[in-house]
Each structure stands twice: as C-alpha cells, then as structure tokens.
C-alpha positions as CSV (number, residue, x, y, z in Angstrom):
1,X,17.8,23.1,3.3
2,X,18.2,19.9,1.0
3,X,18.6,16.2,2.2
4,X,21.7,14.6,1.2
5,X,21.6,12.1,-2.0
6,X,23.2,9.2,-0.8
7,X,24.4,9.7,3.2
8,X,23.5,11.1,5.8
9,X,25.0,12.3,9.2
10,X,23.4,10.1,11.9
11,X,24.7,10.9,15.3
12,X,28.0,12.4,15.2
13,X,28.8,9.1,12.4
14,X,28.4,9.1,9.0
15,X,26.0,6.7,7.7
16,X,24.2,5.6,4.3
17,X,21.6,7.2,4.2
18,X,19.7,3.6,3.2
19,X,20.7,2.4,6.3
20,X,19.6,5.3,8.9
21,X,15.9,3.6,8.8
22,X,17.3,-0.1,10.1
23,X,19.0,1.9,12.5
24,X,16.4,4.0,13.7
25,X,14.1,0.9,14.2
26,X,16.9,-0.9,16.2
27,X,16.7,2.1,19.0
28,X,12.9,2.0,19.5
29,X,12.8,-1.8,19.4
30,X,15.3,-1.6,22.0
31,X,13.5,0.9,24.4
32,X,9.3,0.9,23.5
33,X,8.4,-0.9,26.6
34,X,10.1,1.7,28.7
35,X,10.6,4.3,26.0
36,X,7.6,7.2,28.1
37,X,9.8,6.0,31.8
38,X,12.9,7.3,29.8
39,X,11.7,10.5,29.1
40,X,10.6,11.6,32.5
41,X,13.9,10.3,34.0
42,X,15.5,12.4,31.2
43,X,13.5,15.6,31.0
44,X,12.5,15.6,34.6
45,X,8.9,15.5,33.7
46,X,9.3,18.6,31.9
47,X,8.3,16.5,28.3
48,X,4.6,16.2,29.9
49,X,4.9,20.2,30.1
50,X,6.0,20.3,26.9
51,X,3.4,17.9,25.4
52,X,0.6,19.9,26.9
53,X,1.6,23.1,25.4
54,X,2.0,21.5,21.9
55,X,-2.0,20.2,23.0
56,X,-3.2,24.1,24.1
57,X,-1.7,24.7,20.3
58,X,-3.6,22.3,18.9
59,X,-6.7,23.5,20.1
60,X,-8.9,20.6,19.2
61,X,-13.2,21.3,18.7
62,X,-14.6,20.2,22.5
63,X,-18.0,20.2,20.9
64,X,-19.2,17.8,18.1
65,X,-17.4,19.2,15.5
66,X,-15.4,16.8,13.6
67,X,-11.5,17.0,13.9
68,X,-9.1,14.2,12.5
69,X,-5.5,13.9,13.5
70,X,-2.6,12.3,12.5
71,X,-0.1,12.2,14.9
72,X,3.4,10.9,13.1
73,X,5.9,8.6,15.4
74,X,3.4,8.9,18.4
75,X,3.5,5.2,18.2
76,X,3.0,4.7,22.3
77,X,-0.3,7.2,22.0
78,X,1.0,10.2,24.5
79,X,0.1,13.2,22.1
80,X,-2.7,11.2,20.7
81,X,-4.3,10.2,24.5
82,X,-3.8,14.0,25.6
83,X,-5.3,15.5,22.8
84,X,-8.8,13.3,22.4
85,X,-8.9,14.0,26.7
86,X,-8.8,17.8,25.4
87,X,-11.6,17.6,22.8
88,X,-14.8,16.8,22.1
89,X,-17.2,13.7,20.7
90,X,-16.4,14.7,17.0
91,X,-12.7,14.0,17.7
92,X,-10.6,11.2,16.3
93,X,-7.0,10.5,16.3
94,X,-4.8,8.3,13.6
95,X,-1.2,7.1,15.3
96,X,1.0,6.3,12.5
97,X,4.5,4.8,13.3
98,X,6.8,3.0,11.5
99,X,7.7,0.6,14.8
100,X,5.4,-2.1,15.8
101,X,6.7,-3.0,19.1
102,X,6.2,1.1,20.2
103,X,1.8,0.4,18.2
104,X,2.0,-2.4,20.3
105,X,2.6,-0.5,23.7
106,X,0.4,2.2,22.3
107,X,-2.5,0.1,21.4
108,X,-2.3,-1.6,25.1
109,X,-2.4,2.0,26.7
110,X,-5.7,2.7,24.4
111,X,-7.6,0.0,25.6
112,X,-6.7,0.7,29.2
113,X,-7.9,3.8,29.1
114,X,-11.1,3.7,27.3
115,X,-9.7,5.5,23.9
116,X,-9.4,2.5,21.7
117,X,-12.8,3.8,20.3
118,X,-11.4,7.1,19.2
119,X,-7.4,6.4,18.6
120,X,-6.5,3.9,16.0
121,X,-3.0,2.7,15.0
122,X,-1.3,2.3,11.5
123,X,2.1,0.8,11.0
124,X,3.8,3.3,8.4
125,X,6.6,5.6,6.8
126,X,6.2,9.1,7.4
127,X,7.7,10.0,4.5
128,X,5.5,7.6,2.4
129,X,1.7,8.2,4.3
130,X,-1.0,5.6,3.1
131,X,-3.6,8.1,3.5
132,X,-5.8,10.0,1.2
133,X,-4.8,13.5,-0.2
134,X,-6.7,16.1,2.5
135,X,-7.7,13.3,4.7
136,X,-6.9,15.6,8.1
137,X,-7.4,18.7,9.8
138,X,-4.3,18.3,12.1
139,X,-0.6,17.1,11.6
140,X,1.4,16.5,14.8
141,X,4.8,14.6,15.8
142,X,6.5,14.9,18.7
143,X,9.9,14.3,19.2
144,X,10.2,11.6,16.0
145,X,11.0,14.0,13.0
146,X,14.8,14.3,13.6
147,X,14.5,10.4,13.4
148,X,13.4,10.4,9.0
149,X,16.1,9.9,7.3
150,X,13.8,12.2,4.3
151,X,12.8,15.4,6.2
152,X,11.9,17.2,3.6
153,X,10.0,13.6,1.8
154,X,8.2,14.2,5.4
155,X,7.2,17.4,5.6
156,X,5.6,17.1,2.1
157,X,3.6,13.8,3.1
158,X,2.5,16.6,5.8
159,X,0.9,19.1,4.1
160,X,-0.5,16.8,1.6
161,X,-2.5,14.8,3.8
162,X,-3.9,18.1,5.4
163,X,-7.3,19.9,4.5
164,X,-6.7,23.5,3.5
165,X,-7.1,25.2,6.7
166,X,-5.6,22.3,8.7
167,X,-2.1,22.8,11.2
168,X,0.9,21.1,11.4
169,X,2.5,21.1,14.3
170,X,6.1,19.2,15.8
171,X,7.8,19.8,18.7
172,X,11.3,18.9,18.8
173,X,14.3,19.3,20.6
174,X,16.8,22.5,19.7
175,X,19.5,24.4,20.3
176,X,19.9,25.8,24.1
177,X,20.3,29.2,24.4
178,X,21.6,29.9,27.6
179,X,24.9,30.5,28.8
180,X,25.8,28.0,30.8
181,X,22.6,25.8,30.5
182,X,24.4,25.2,27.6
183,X,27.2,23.3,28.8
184,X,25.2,21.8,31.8
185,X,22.7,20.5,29.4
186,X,25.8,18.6,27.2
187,X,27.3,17.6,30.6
188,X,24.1,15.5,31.3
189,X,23.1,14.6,27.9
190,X,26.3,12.7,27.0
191,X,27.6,11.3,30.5
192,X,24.4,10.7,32.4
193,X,21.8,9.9,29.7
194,X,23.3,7.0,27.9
195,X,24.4,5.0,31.4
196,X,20.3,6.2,32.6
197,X,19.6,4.2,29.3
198,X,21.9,1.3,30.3
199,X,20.8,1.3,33.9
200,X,16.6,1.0,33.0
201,X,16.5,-0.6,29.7
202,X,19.7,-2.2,29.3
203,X,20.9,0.0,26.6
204,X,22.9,3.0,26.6
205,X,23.7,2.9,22.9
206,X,20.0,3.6,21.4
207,X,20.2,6.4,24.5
208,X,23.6,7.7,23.1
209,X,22.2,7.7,19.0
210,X,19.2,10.1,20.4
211,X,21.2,12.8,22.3
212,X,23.9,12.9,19.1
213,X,21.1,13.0,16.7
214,X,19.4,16.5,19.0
215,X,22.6,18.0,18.0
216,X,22.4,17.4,14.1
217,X,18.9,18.8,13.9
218,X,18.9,21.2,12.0
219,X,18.3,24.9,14.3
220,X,15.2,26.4,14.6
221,X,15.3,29.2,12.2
222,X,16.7,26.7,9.3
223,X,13.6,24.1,9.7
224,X,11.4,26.6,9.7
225,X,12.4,26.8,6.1
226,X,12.3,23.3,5.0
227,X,9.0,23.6,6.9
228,X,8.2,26.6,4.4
229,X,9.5,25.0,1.1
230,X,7.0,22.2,1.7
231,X,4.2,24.4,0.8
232,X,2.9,25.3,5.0
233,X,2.3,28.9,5.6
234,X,2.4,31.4,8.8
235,X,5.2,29.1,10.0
236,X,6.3,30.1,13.3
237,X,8.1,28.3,16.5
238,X,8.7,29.2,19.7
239,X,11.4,27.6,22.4
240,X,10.8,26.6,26.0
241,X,13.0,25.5,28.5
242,X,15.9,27.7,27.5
243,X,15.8,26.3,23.7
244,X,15.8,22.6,25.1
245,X,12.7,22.3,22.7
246,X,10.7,24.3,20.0
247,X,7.2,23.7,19.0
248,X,6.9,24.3,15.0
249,X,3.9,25.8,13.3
250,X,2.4,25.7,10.0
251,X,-0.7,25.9,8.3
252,X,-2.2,24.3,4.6
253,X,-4.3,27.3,3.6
C-alpha cells in the first residue's frame, strides 16, 4: 500500500501531509504528563494486557546474552520498563521518540525505578533513525505507528536498523470484529473518550485526533503488506480483544 505524495488523511480531515508531524507533536505535548492515566481510563487497563503479550512475544535473553532494543514512540518508557523487568543482565533498551516532553516523563520514570542504567532516550524521527545499519536485535512500537505521517519511510528505517535474525514487532489498534462490539466500541470512542480527554488533561481535541486516526489505519491484513514490502519476513498478526488491537510480526532474516 503506497503513502500519498503530497496529503494525507489525518483523522477524518484532510491534511498536508507536511503538516501531519506539527500536528502530531501538538497531541502528545498536550497529554505526556498524563498520556499512561489516559490509556487505562480508556482501555480499562486492558493496554497493560496488551503490553505484556506484545513482551511474552518479544521474548527477551533472561541470561547474559546481549539483546538491544529499540522501542519507537515509547517515549514515556512502558514497553521499554516491561521488557528489561522480563530479561536478563545482557539486556539494553533504546527509547526513540520524536516528543521531548513524552522523553522527559520517560526519563523521570527510569530513574525512579532503577532502569536509567539499562534504558536510554534519544529524541528522533522514526522514519529518519540516527542509528547504525544492524545496530539491533529487536524493533518494537506500540501504539505510535499510525501517528508517521511516512509508514512505509518507517517500516524501512525498521528493518534496516535490525540484525539479520532480529524481530520487529508493533502493536496497534484495528478493526473490531464483533457484531455489536463494533458499534459499542464507536459509541465510546467518539462520545466518551474525547470529553474523558477534556475532563483529565484539559483537552478533548488531541483525544478526538487519536480515535479518528484508529479508524484510518490501515486493516490488518493490508499492513501486513507494507510490513512485507519493507523487506521483514514470516509476517504474521494476531488480534485481541475482539480486533480492538493486533500485534504485528516480522523478522530481518
């Protein structure tokens, strides 16, 4: 599936695609401090569920063995923290986001818990990565590639900084499959979710851009082939929660 050349669909708006990055930034200026609040109010708790499978996936070393990961818009640590608490001493983790204020709440979180020595944090584009070719054995983002306005620039960035053999792996939200979870899940997505947003961070706009922008992401079966044109193999995904979310798999071999 190619990108569009000059404009892209951001929410149900269409917007320059030059100016979906400024726009982007605005909603996670907006929310950082309360951004990981937000998502259990919103999912229930069930993104902590979600999280952990997308960890079990992983499968980091627990021994000595060295592991490197780059975890892509994980910018408040979450995937980062629960994946070096699931591995061993040889394990290190890389955050790379493209929003300070979410590094800064991440880089906080580190310290507090002890994992500053084995988490850093880089300010950077995902679909322009300052790292070496090969540089990683594991790829992950969570909930932040539906936010590049460059999927596919992404997704190439991806398997370029992996080590033949390493896994990329993104969990994202998807198409419910359900009858009548379907209409439920719209039900709260558009008229409880964005006054939620107003109500605990004083902005039910950035809330309203990320439910419209679940429903332009492309379905399951369709990223799975961008995923494929990148260069990953053995790409696979699964859905949980009725197709609220899908975990995507790939590997460099």
């Amino acid at each position: 599936m190619s990108q569009p050349d000059e404009s892209t669909h951001f929410g149900f708006r269409n917007v320059p695609l030059g100016d979906k990055q400024t726009l982007v930034n605005d909603v996670f200026h907006s929310v950082a401090g309360r951004y990981d609040l937000m998502n259990d109010l919103m999912s229930g708790g069930l993104h902590r569920v979600w999280k952990d499978l997308m960890i079990n996936a992983l499968n980091p070393p627990r021994g000595d063995t060295p592991f490197a990961l780059l975890d892509v818009a994980g910018g408040t640590g979450d995937i980062a923290f629960r994946a070096a608490e699931a591995s061993g001493n040889g394990f290190r983790a890389t955050v790379c986001d493209i929003n300070a204020d979410m590094l800064a709440v991440g880089r906080q979180r580190a310290a507090a818990q002890h994992l500053d020595d084995r988490v850093s944090f880089v300010e950077g584009n995902a679909e322009e990565l300052a790292f070496a070719d090969r540089a990683f054995d594991g790829y992950t983002i969570a909930f932040g590639i539906r936010n590049v306005p460059r999927i596919d620039h992404a997704l190439r960035e991806a398997y370029r900084v992996l080590r033949p053999g390493g896994r990329f792996l993104c969990l994202e939200f998807s198409t419910v499959d359900v009858p009548g979870l379907d209409r439920l899940y719209d039900l709260f997505s558009f008229k409880v979710i964005p006054p939620l947003g107003r109500a605990v961070t004083g902005d039910a706009e950035s809330y309203r851009y990320l439910v419209e922008s679940i429903r332009k992401f492309p379905k399951p079966g369709a990223f799975a082939e961008m995923i494929e044109q990148a260069g990953f193999l053995r790409v696979t995904w699964q859905t949980f929660s009725g197709g609220i979310v899908a975990l995507h798999s790939g590997w460099r071999l």
